[in-house]
C-alpha positions as CSV (number, residue, x, y, z in Angstrom):
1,X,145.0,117.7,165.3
2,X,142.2,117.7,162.4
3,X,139.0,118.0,164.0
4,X,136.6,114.6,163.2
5,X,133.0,115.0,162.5
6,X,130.4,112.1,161.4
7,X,127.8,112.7,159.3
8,X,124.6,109.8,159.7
9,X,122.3,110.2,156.6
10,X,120.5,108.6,154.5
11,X,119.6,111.1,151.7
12,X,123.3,111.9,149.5
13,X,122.0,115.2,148.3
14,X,121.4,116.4,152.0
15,X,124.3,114.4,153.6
16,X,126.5,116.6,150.9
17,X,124.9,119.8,152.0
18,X,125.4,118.9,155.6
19,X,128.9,118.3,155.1
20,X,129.5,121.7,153.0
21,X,128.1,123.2,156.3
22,X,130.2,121.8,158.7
23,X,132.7,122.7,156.4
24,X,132.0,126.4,156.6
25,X,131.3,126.3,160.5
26,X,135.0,124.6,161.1
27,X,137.7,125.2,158.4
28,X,139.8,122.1,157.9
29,X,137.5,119.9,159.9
30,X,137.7,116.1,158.2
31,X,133.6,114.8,157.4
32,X,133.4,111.7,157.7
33,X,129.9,110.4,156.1
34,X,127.5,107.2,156.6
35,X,124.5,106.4,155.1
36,X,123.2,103.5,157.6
37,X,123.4,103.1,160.5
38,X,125.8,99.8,160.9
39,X,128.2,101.8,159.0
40,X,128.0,104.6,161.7
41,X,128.9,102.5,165.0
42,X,131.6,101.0,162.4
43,X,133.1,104.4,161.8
44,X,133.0,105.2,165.4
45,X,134.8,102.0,166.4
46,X,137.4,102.9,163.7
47,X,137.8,106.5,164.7
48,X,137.9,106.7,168.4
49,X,138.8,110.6,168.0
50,X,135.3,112.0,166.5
51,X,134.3,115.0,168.2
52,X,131.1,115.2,167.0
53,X,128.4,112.8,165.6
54,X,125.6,114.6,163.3
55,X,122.7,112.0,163.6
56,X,119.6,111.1,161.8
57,X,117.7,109.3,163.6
58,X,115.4,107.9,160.4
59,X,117.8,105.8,158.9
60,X,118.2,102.2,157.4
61,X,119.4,99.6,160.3
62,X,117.7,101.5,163.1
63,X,114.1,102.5,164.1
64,X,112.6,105.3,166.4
65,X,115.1,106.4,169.2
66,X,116.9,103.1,169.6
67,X,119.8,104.0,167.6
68,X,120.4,107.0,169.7
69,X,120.4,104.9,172.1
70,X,122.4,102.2,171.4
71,X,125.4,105.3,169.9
72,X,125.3,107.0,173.8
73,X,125.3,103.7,175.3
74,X,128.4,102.9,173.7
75,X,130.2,106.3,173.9
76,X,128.7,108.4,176.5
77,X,130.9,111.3,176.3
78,X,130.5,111.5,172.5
79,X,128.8,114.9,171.8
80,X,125.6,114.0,169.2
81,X,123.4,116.2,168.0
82,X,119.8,115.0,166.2
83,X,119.3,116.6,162.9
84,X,116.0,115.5,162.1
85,X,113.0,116.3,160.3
86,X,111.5,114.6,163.3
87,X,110.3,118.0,164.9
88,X,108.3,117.8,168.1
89,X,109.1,119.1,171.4
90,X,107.9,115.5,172.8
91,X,110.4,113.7,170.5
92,X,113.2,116.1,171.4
93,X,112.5,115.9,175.3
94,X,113.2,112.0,174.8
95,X,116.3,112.7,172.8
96,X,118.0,114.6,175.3
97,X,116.8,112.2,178.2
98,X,118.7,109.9,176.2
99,X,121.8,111.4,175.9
100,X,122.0,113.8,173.0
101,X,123.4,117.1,173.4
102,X,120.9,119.2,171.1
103,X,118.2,118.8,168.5
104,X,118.4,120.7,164.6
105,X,115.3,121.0,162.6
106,X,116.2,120.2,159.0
107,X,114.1,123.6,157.9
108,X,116.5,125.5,160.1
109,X,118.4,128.5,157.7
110,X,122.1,128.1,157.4
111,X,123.2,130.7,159.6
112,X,121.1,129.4,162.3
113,X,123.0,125.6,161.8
114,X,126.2,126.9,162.0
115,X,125.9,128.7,165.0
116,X,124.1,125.8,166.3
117,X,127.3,123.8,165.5
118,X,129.7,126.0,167.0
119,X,127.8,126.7,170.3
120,X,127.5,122.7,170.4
121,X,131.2,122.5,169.9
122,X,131.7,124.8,172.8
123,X,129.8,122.0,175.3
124,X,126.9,123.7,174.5
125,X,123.1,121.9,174.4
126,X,121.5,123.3,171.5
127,X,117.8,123.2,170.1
128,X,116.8,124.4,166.7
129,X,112.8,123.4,166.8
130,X,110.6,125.1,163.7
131,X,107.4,124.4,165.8
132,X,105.7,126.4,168.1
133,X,105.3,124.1,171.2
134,X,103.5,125.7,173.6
135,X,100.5,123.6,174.2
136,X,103.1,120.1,174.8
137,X,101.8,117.5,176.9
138,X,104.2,116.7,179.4
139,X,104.8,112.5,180.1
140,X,106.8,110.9,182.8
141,X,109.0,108.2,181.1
142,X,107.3,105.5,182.7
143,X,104.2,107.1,180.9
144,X,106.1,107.1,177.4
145,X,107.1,103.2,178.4
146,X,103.5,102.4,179.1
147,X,102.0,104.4,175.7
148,X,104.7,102.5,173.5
149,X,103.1,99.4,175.0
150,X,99.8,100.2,174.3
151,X,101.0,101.6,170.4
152,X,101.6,97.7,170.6
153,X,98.1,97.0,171.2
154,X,99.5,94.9,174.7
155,X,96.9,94.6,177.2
156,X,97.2,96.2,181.1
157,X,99.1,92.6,182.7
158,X,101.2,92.1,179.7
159,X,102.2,95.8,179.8
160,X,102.5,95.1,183.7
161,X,104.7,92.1,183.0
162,X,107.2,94.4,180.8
163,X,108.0,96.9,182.6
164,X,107.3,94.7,185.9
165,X,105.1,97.0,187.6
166,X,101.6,96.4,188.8
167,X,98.7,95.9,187.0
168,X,97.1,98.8,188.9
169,X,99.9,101.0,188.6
170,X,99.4,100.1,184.8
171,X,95.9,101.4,185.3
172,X,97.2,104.4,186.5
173,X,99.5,105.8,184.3
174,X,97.0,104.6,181.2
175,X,94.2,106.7,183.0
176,X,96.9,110.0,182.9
177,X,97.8,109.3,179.5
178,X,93.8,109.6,178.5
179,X,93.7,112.7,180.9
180,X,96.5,114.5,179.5
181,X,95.6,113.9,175.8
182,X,92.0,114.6,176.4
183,X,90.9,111.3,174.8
184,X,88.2,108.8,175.6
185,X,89.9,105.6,174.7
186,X,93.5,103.8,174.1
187,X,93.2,104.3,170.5
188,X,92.7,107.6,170.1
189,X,95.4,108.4,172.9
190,X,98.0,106.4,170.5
191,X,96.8,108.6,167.7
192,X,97.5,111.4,169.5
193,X,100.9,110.4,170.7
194,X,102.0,109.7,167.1
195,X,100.9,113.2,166.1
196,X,102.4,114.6,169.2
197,X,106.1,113.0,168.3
198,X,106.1,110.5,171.4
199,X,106.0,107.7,168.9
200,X,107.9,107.5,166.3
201,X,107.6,104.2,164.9
């Protein structure tokens, strides 16, 4: 049986060049390619057999992590792996709390993707990260829930409201967030965040 592999990217030069790769890393395999996302959970509904879903996550249709999301709600058994630009241990941390099976940095050689590909194939989780991420701030995902909020510019009760916890509990996790980004004020902790990779919107 012809192994099935989707490929979700924007950029045609790239998505080509992804496709040669998987190519080379499984003879025979059948790419099949999408550029949006729509067209992706389309494919997926047509082709109940893919055994692997190469995944962008900046694409047209979707924003941040909710298309990842929305793909491993769907099919939870379907093996995806991020190959992103995206590069930030915080950003991949959520990615695999989510679901997906490993993380590729686009700058990653050749040799090192198709390795990646095959040990992923093998039920493998795989991380390919160009970034030295030693000095990674470390955020519950209540804490991630509560810092998108505030990206929002919500105040503590209407943050409370969403995620229908306390306001004092809001308090809380706001005060850890300033702590653990060693900033002063809401503001600069969003700044931070977004240059950290915990928002990516």
């Amino acid at each position: 049986m012809t192994v099935k592999i989707v490929i979700t990217e924007d950029h045609e030069l790239y998505r080509d060049a992804l496709g040669t790769l998987v190519i080379e890393a499984f003879p025979g395999v059948q790419v099949i390619e999408s550029g949006d996302f729509p067209t992706t959970l389309s494919l997926l509904d047509a082709h109940t057999d893919v055994a692997l879903v190469l995944f962008d996550i900046h694409i047209p249709g979707t924003s941040g992590l909710n298309g990842l999301k929305e793909i491993k709600a769907r099919y939870p058994a379907l093996p995806l792996v991020v190959v992103s630009t995206v590069d930030y241990q915080a950003s991949i941390q959520q990615m695999l709390q989510l679901g997906a099976d490993g993380f590729i940095a686009k700058t990653s050689s050749r040799a090192m993707m198709v390795r990646a590909l095959r040990d992923v194939m093998e039920g493998e989780v795989v991380i390919l990260s160009g970034r030295d991420n030693d000095d990674v701030v470390a955020l519950s995902p209540r804490q991630i829930d509560t810092l998108e909020l505030l990206a929002q510019g919500l105040p503590n009760k209407e943050i409370a409201a969403r995620l229908n916890i306390a306001p004092t509990t809001v308090r809380e996790y706001v005060s850890d967030i300033l702590g653990l980004f060693k900033c002063d004020n809401r503001t600069q902790a969003v700044l931070k965040a977004r240059q950290l990779g915990f928002i990516l919107y």
